[in-house]
N, C-alpha and C positions, 0 to 999 in steps of 0.2 A: 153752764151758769156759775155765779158766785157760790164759793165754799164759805158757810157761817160757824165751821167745825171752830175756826182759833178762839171765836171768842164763846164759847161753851161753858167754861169754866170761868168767865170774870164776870165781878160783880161790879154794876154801876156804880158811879161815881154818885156822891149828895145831889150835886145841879143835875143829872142828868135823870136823877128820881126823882126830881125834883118835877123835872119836865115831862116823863111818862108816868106822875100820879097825874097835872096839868090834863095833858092828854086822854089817860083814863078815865075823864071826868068828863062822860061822853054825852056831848051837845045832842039831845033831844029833838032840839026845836031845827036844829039844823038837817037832823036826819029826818025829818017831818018831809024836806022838799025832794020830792022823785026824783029831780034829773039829779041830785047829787048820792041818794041811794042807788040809781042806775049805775053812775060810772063808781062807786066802792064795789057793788056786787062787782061790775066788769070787770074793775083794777084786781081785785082782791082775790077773785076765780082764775083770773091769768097766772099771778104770782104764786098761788098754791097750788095750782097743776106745773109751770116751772119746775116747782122744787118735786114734787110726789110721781115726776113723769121718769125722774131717776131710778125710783122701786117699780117703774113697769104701769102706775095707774096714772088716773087723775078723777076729777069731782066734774059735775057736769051743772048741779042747784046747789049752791053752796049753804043755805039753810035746812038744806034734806041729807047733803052726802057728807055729813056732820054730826047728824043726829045718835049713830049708833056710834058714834065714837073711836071708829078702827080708824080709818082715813085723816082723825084728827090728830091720835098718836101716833102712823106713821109721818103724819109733816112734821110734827116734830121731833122724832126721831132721826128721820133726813137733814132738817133743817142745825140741830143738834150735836149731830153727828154722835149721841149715846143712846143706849138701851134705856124701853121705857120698863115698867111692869107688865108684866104677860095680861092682855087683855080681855075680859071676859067675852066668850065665842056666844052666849044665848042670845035668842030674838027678846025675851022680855027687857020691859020697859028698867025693870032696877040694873039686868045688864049692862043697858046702855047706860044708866045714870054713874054706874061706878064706871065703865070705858071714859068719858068724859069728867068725872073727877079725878082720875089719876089724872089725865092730862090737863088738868090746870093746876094741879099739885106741884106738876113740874113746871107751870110756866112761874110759880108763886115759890117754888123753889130757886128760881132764877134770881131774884129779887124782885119779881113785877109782881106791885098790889091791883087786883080787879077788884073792880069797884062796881057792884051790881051786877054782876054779871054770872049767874049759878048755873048749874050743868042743868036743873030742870027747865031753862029757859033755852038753851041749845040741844037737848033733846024734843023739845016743842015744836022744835023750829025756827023760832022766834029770830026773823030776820035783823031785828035792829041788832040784837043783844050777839047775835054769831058774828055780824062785821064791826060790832065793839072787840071781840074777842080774837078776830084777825087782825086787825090796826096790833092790838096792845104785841099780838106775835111780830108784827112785822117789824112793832118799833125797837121790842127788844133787840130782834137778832139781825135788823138789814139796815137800821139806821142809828141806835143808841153808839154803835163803835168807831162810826164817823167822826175822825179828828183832825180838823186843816186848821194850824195857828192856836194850840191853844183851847180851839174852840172846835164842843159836838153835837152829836144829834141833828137836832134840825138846823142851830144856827151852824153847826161844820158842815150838813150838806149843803146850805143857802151858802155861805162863802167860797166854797169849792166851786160852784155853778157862776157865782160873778166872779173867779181869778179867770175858769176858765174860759166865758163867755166876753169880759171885757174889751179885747179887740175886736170883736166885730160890728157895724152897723147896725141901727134898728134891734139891739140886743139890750135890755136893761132888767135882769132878774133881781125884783123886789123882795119877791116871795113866793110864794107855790101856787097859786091859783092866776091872776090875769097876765103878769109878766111871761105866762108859758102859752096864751090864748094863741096868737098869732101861728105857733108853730117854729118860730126863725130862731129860740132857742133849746129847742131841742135838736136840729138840721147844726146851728153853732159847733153845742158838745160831741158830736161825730166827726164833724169838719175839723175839731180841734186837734183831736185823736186820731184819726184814719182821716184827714185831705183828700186821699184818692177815691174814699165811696162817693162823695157828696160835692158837685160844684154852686157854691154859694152864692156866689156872684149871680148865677141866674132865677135867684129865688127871692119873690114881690112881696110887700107886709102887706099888702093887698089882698094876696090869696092864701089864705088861711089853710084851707080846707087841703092845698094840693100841697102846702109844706108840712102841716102835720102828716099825711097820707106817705110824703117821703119820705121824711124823719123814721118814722112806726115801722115801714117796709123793709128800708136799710138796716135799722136795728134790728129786723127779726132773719133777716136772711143772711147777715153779714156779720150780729155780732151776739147770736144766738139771743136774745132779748124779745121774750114773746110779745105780741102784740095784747097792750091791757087797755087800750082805750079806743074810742072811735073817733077818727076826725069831728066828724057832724055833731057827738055827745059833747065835745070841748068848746066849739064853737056856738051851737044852740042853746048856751046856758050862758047867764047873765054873767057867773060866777063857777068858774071851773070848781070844783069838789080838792081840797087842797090835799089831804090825805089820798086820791087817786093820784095827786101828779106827784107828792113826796114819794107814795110806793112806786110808780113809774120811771123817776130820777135818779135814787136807790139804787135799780138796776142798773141803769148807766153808769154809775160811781162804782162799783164793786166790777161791771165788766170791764173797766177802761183802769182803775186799779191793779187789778190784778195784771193785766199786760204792762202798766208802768213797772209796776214790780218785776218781770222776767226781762223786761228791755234794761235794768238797770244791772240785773246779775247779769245779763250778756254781756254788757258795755263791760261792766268789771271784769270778768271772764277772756272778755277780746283784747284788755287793756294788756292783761298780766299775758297769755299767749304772745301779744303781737313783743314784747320786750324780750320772751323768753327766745322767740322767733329771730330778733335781731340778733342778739348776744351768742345763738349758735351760729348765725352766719359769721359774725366777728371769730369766733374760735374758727373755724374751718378756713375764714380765708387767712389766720395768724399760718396754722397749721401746716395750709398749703405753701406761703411764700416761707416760712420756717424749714419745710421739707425743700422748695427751689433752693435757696440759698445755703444749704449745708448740703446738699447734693451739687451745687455749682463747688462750693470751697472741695469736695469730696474730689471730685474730677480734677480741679487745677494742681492741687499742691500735689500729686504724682508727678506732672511736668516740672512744677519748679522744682522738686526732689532727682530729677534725673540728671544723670553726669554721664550721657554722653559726648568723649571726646572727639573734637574735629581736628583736622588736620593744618589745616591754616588758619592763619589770622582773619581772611577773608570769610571763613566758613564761621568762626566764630563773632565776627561781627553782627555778624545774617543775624544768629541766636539775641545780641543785644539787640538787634533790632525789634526783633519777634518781642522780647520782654517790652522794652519802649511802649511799644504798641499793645501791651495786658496793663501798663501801668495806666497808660492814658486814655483808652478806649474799653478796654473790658473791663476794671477793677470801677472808676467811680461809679458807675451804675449802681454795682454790687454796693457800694456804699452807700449810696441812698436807702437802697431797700433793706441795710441791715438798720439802719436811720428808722426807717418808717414803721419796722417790725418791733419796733420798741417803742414809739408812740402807740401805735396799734395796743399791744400787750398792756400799756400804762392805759389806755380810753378805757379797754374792754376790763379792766381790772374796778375801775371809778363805777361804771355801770353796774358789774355784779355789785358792789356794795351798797351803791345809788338803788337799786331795787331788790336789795336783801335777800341774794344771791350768794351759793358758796363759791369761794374765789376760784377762779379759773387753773387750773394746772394743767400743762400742756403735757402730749404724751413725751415719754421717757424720751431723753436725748433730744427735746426743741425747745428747752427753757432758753430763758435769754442768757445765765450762764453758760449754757451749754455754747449756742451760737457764738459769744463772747469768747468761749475758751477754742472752737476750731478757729475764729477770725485771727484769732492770736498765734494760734499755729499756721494757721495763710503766711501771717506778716513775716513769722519766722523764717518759712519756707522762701519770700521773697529774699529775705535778708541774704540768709548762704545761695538763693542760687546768684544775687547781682553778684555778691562777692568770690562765688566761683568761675566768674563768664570773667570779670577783673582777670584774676589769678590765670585763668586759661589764655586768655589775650598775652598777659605779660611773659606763660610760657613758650608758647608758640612764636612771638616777637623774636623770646631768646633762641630755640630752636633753628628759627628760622634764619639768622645772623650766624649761629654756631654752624651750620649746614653750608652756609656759603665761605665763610671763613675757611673749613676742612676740607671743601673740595677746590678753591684756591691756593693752600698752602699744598695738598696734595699734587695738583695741576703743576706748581713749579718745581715740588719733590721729582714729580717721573721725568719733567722733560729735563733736571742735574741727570735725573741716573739712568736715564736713556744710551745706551752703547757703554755704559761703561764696563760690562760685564765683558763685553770685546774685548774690549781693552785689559783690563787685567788677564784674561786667557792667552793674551798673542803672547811668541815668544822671537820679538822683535830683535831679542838682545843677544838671542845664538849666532846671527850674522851681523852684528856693532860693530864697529871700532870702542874701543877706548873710551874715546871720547865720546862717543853715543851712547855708549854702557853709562859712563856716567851722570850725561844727562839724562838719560833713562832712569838712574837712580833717584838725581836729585827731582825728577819730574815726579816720582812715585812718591818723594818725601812732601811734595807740593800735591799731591793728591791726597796723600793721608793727612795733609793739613786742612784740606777742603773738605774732606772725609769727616773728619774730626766735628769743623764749623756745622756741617747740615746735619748731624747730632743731633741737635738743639729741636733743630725744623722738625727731624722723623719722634720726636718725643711730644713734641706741641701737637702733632696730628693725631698720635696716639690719644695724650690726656683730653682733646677736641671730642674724639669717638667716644671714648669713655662718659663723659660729661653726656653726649648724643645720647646715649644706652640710660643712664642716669635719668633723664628728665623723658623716657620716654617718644624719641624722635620718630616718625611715623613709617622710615624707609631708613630702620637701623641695619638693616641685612643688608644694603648696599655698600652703606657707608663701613659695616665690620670687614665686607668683602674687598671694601679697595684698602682699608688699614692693614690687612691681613699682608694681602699681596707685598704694599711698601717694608713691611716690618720682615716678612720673608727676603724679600729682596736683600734688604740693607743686611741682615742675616748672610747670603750670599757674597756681597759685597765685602763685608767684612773677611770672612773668610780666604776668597779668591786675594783683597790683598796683601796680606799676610801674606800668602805664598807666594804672591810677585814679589814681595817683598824679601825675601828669602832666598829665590832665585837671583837676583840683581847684586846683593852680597856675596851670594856664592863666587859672582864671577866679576866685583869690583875690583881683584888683585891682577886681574887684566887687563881693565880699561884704567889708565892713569890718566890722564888729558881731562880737565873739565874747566868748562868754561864760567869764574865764577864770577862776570857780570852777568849770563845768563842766569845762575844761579842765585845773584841776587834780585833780580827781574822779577823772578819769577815767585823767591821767596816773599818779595814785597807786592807785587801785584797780585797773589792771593788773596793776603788778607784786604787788601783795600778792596779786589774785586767782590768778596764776599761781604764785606760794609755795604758797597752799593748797592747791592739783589737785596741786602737787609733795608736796607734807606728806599730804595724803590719800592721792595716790600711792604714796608711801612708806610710810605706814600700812597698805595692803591688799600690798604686796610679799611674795612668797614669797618663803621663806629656806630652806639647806639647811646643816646643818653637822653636825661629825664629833664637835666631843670639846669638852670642857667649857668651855674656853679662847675656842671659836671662839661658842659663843654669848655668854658673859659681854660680848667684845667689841661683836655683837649689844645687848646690853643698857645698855654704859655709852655706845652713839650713840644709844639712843633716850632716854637719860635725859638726854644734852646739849640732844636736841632737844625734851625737855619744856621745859629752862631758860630755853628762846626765848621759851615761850609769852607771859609777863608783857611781852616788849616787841613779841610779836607785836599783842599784845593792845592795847595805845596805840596802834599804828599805826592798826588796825582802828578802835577810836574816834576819830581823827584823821581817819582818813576819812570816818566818819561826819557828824565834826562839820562836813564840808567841804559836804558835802549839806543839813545843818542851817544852814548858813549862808547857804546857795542859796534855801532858803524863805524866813529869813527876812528878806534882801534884797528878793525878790519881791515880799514882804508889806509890809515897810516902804514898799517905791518903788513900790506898785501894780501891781507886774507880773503878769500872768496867762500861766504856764507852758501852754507850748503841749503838753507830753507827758515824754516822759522825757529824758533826758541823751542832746542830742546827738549827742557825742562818746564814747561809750562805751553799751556793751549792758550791761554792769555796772550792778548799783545797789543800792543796802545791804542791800536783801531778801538780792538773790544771795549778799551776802559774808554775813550772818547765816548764813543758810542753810549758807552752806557751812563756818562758822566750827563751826555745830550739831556736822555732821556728823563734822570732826573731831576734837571735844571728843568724841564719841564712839568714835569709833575707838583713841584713843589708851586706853582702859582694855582693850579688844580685843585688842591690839599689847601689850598689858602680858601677857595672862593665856597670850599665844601663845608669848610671849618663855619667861615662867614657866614654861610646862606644856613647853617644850621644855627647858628649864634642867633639869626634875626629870629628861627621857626621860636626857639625858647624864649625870647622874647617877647612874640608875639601871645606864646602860653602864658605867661607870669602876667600880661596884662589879661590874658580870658580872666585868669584865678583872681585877679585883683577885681572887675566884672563883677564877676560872680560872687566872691567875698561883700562887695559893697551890699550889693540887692539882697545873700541870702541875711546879712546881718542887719540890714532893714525891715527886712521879711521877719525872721526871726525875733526880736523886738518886738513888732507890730502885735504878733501873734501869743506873746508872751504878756504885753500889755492887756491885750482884750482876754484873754483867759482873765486875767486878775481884777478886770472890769466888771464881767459879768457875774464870778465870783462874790464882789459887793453888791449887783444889783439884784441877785436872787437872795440876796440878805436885808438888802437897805432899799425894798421895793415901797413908793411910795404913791398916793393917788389910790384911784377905785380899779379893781382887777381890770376893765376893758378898757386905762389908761394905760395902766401896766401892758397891757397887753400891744397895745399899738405902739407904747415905746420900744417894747423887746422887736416887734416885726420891726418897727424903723430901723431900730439896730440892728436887725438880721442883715438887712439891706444895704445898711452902708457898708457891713463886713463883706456882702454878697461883693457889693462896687469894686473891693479891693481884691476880686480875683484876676485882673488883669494882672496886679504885680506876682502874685502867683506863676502865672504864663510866662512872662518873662522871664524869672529866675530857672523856670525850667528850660527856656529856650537858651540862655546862658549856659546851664548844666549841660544840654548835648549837645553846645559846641565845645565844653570841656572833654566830654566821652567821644568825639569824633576825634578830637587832637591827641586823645592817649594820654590825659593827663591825671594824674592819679593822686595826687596830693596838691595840699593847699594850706598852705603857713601863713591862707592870710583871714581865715575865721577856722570857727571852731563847728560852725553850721557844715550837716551835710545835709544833701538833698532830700534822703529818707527822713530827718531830724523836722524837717519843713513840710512833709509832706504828710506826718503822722500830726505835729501840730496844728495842720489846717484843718485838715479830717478832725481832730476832734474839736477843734473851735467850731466850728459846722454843728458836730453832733450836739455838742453843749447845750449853743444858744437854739437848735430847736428845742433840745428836753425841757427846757428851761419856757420856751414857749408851750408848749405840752401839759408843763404843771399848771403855771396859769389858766390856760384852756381848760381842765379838770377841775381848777377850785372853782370857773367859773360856771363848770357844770354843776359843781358838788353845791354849789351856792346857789340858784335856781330851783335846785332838784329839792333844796334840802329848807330852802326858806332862810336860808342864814344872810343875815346884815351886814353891810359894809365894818360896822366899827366889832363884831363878833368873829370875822376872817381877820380885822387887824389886831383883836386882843389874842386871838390865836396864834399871829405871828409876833407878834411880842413876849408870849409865853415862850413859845417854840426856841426863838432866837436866845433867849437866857440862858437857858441850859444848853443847846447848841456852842459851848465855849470853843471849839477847836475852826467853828466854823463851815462843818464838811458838809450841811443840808442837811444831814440825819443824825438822830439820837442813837446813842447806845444804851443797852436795856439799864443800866444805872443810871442816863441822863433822863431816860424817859420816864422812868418811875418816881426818879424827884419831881420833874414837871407833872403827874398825875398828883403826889401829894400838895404840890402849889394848887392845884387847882379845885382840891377838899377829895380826894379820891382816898378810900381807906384801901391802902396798900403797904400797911406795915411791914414789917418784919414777925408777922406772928403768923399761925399756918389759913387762919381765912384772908390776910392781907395777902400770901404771899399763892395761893391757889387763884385768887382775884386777878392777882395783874398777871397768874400767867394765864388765863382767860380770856382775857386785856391782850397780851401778847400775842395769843392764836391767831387771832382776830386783825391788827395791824401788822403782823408777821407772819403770813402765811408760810412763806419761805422758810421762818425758819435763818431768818441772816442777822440777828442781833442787830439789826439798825432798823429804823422805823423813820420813814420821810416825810416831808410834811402834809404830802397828800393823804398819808394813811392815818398822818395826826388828826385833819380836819375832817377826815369823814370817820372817822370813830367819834372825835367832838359831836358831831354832826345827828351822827348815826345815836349817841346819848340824847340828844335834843328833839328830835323830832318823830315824827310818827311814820312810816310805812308799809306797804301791803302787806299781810300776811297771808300763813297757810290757811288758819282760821277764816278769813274774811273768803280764801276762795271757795273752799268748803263750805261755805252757809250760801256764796254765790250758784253754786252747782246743786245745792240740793232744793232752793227755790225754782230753778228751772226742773228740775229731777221731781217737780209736786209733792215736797217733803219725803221721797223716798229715799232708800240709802246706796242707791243707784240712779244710775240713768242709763238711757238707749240710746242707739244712732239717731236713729229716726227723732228724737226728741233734741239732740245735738243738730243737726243736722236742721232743724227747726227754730230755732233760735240763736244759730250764731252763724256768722257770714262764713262761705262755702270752704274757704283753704282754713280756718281755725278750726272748723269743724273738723274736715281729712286730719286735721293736723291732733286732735285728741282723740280720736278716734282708732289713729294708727298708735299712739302710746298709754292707752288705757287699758290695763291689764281685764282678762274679766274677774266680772260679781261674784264671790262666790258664799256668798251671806245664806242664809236660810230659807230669805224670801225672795230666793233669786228666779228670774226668770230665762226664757231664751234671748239671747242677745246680749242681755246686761251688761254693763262695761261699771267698774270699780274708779269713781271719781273722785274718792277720799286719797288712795295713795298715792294717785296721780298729782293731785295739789299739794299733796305734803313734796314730792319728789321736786317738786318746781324749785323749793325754796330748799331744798337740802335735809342734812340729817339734823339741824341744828333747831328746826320747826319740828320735829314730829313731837 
């Protein structure tokens, strides 16, 4: 039943004493008629066993179990909810008169004047005068504190009964007696309350007797509300008893009261839970994709940090390839999501403030600085590994050209010095003639001149190996093994001829006879024959070169060394003719040649032959020159390509940064125009990612041709690709604040021209333009806008107060979001710890506790698990088993900044 304990101590109001002396002014003539003495006895016997059924009794004649006075200061003691005076225990008649004058002492202590109504008359019995004496209790304590609109007592509970009965049919309560006959408003006021006890619709104004019978039943089994009247008594009287249906109505206000009361601390209770509820899910999923994405960058940048080397060109392209494929396929994802993780962090940041929450700090090592500074160490790590896969290509390129060069140059070295070690060992010249001896000499002087020329060759194979060893070649133990051998060899060579050399002198005082056109043959067909192995040589040479410049030069040494050929070419005939002249000596003087020349293994075959071969090469050496001439031609137009698109690109990009730059300064229109401008323009930037595509489809035809420079912009690819990335990031952030002012504007009640005086503020001192103040710009803008934040120690404790608050961080800048809801947050009102704590103790029945069972009762099922599992327990004084502590739990919602 209804607690009348709150209003115990207040004293009525003028009008409302007005209207219980009114009422104490008890109609005689009215109580003359029975059927309305019947239903106050019935009314008035129901409601005083209600309230005395709490101490264990009740009354059974209410002008007899009265009369001694006990049963009348327990109701009001119950009723009261304070100690009366200790009651006199005697059977005599003066006991019971002072029992019954203390208890109207108290009701006249209340502020209620009776008005003829003496204890020796409720000692008597004296039935008129005991339900004067109940009315005047009941008006005090069950109807006097009735207040809807202004207005109490009877006319607050007659208001009350027509807000809450006005929508239904055949319902018009005028007053307390005929408007109640029918029954259809009393069945109304439950139907309005509880819908599911009572269906309405199938209830007649016809039948009187079976909707009051419904009304009285439901109310006594459904919403503990005794039964105080009878059908038949309500109905059988011309004129219902208005004081039975007031105390009967009563009941229903104070039962249906008090459940609005606990349903409205739920709602509040479910309110603040169900935000507190989102805002951990918001932290846990930041947390989680915070911990994905620093454990993604964690994993990667070991790979782009590693340098292992590969062996070929081939192997290390593989490697550019693999990159390609992180740049385009596994990194933009990661982009978005580090994109999103910073929306995310800016929403859930608006909220806590939006519901007077302390700002979210994630754990150690997942701020957005944090993620900010490994994404920076990612990019880095991209940086040196492209430019070591670069660097590794262009050495391996060179390796691989020095490798073929050493074992070509070597290849013609062995097969010069193939048998020549025979040759210097033989000792041909112990069985000579003269003249053989000589030629022998002069042949040995014609090999130590050929000896001499391949000098050059065994020193360029050496400084080839060298260079190999240098730059790391990957089969340097071959290449030391075949330099070794030639550098040995020539070692022997050298040696061996020296002492042929030596030998040949000894015994040139022998041979006199030498034949010196052989001699000059032989002398002149060396060096020319060693020009052509060099000219051939030179003709099969690989070449490696980068850009247009370096072939042309390529081309104007081999066209010098065409221009030779005309006086190569005399020489060649001169030596011929030197052979021609040998015969026909011979011929003239009869001499019969004994074999070939000699002094030289040379002889015009060989230099034909080998003249052949280089008049063949050099058209070879033309078409190799040519077909690489067009390859760098065909690069200087990729680099021109490319140049065009990334300095369009680049541009483009450099323009929209400085665009949006003015439009998150010079935003104009209501935020949800702003807002569909910024998406429009998201979009159109979104459109221009096909030139995107292309420029990079241009860049890996540069990276497949091996082109490494470009003298025709200043753009490089990474330069384009960090621009895009953050023109992306921009214009969402930028969409994100909008999105927040338009939360923080909703949430907060704030007006279109009060977000634009904000930014008008904001913008003033913002002079550099960056979006954020600095703690000196923002403390001028707090003194524009009357904020005492002097330079004295309570101005200067104030704004750093001020500061905690829009700088959690801690970073000397303060953005315009954190401008408008600190604005915001001065202006308007929000839940507090207080409001949840009066909420919790209204359900808690003013205790300083509450139970499961009582949670678990008034709040829907997962907010209930949900306090239940964070509610420390009671441990107060008047604690019991179970108790759970709901004050430090509501202070903890709101932080330490509530307690």
């Amino acid at each position: 039943m209804v607690d009348y304990h709150a209003a115990r101590n207040q004293s009525p109001s003028s009008a409302e004493q007005t209207y219980m002396e009114q009422e104490n002014d008890w109609d005689r003539d009215m109580m003359l008629d029975p059927s309305w003495e019947r239903q106050q006895v019935k009314t008035f016997t129901a409601w005083c066993n209600s309230h005395l059924r709490k101490s264990g009794t009740q009354i059974e004649n209410i002008d007899e179990d009265f009369r001694d006075g006990l049963k009348l200061m327990l109701l009001l003691e119950v009723i009261a909810g304070e100690r009366l005076p200790k009651p006199e225990r005697g059977k005599m008649r003066v006991h019971k008169v002072s029992n019954v004058n203390k208890a109207l002492d108290f009701i006249t202590g209340k502020g209620v004047r009776l008005v003829g109504i003496g204890a020796e008359e409720i000692v008597d019995g004296n039935c008129k005068m005991t339900l004067g004496m109940i009315w005047t209790i009941i008006l005090r304590f069950a109807i006097q504190d009735i207040s809807v609109e202004e207005t109490s007592a009877k006319e607050g509970l007659l208001l009350w009964c027509q807000r809450k009965t006005a929508p239904y049919k055949n319902v018009n309560v005028q007053n307390f007696h005929m408007s109640w006959k029918d029954g259809l408003a009393f069945n109304a006021l439950i139907h309005r309350h509880r819908p599911d006890l009572i269906d309405y619709d199938s209830l007649r104004k016809d039948d009187p007797v079976n909707n009051l019978n419904n009304a009285f039943e439901v109310a006594e089994k459904h919403l503990d509300i005794p039964k105080m009247l009878d059908a038949e008594d309500i109905v059988g009287t011309m004129r219902p008893d208005e004081k039975a249906i007031m105390t009967y109505v009563s009941s229903f206000y104070h039962a249906f009261s008090g459940a609005q009361k606990a349903e409205t601390a739920a709602n509040r209770i479910c309110k603040v839970l169900a935000v507190n509820q989102e805002n951990e899910q918001m932290m846990e999923d930041y947390e989680k994709l915070a911990s994905n994405l620093l454990e993604w960058i964690r994993c990667t940048i070991p790979w782009l940090e590693t340098r292992t080397q590969e062996k070929t060109v081939n192997d290390m392209q593989t490697k550019q390839e693999d990159f390609r494929d992180y740049r385009t396929v596994d990194k933009p994802p990661k982009v978005q999501e580090k994109c999103q993780l910073e929306i995310s962090f800016n929403t859930l940041q608006t909220k806590l403030r939006l519901s007077n929450r302390p700002a979210f700090m994630p754990s150690e090592g997942r701020m957005v600085s944090d993620i900010n500074g490994a994404w920076h160490t990612l990019e880095g790590a991209e940086k040196g590994y492209e430019e070591w896969i670069l660097s590794e290509i262009r050495r391996l390129e060179r390796l691989e050209h020095l490798a073929e060069k050493f074992h070509q140059k070597a290849a013609i070295h062995e097969g010069w010095s193939n048998g020549k070690e025979a040759m210097l060992t033989q000792k041909d010249y112990e069985t000579s003639s003269l003249s053989e001896v000589r030629a022998l000499i002069r042949k040995h002087e014609a090999f130590e001149s050929d000896l001499a020329a391949h000098q050059d060759r065994v020193e360029q194979i050496a400084t080839i190996a060298q260079e190999l060893n240098e730059l790391e070649y990957y089969d340097s133990a071959s290449v030391n093994a075949r330099c070794k051998n030639i550098c040995d060899q020539w070692d022997v060579l050298g040696l061996f001829t020296q002492g042929r050399k030596e030998n040949l002198e000894r015994t040139e005082e022998q041979l006199k006879t030498i034949d010196e056109l052989y001699l000059e043959f032989a002398k002149r067909a060396a060096p020319f024959n060693n020009w052509m192995e060099g000219a051939m040589e030179d003709l099969q040479d690989m070449f490696i070169v980068h850009n247009v410049d370096e072939i042309q030069g390529l081309i104007t040494a081999h066209d010098q060394f065409k221009s030779t050929l005309d006086e190569a070419n005399k020489e060649r005939k001169a030596i011929q003719s030197i052979q021609a002249e040998v015969q026909k000596t011979a011929q003239n003087n009869g001499i019969k040649l004994s074999g070939a020349n000699p002094y030289t293994t040379i002889t015009s075959e060989s230099i034909d032959d080998k003249w052949s071969k280089a008049a063949e090469l050099v058209p070879l050496r033309d078409k190799a020159l040519q077909g690489e001439l067009d390859k760098q031609n065909s690069n200087d137009s990729l680099r021109a390509k490319f140049a065009t698109q990334a300095n369009t690109v680049g541009a483009y990009i450099q323009a929209k940064m400085e665009e949006i730059g003015r439009i998150s300064i010079e935003m104009n229109g209501t935020l949800e125009d702003q807002l569909t401008n910024l998406k429009e323009y998201q979009e159109s930037i979104m459109s221009y990612s096909p030139e995107m595509k292309k420029v990079e489809g241009s860049h890996q035809l540069i990276q497949e041709a091996l082109i490494f420079d470009n003298k025709y912009t200043s753009y490089t690819m990474e330069h384009l690709r960090v621009g895009w990335e953050q023109l992306l990031t921009t214009i969402a952030r930028t969409i994100n604040e909008i999105e927040n002012q338009i939360l923080t504007r909703d949430a907060k009640g704030i007006s279109q021209e009060q977000l634009y005086e904000y930014r008008a503020s904001f913008n003033h001192f913002d002079k550099d333009h960056s979006g954020a103040l600095m703690a000196e710009e923002f403390k001028a803008c707090l003194i524009s806008l009357g904020h005492d934040v002097e330079n004295d120690k309570q101005g200067e404790a104030e704004f750093a107060r001020i500061m905690g608050i829009v700088d959690p961080n801690c970073s000397q800048a303060v953005t315009f979001q954190a401008f408008i809801d600190f604005m915001s947050r001065e202006t308007t009102d929000t839940d507090t710890a207080d409001q949840v704590i009066a909420s919790f103790k209204i359900l808690a029945g003013d205790k300083s506790f509450i139970t499961a069972e009582e949670l678990r009762r008034e709040l829907p099922p997962d907010q209930a698990e949900y306090c239940i599992a964070r509610m420390a327990p009671y441990a107060g004084p008047d604690a019991v088993p179970g108790a759970l502590d709901y004050m430090s739990f509501s202070t903890a919602l709101y932080g330490e900044s509530d307690l």
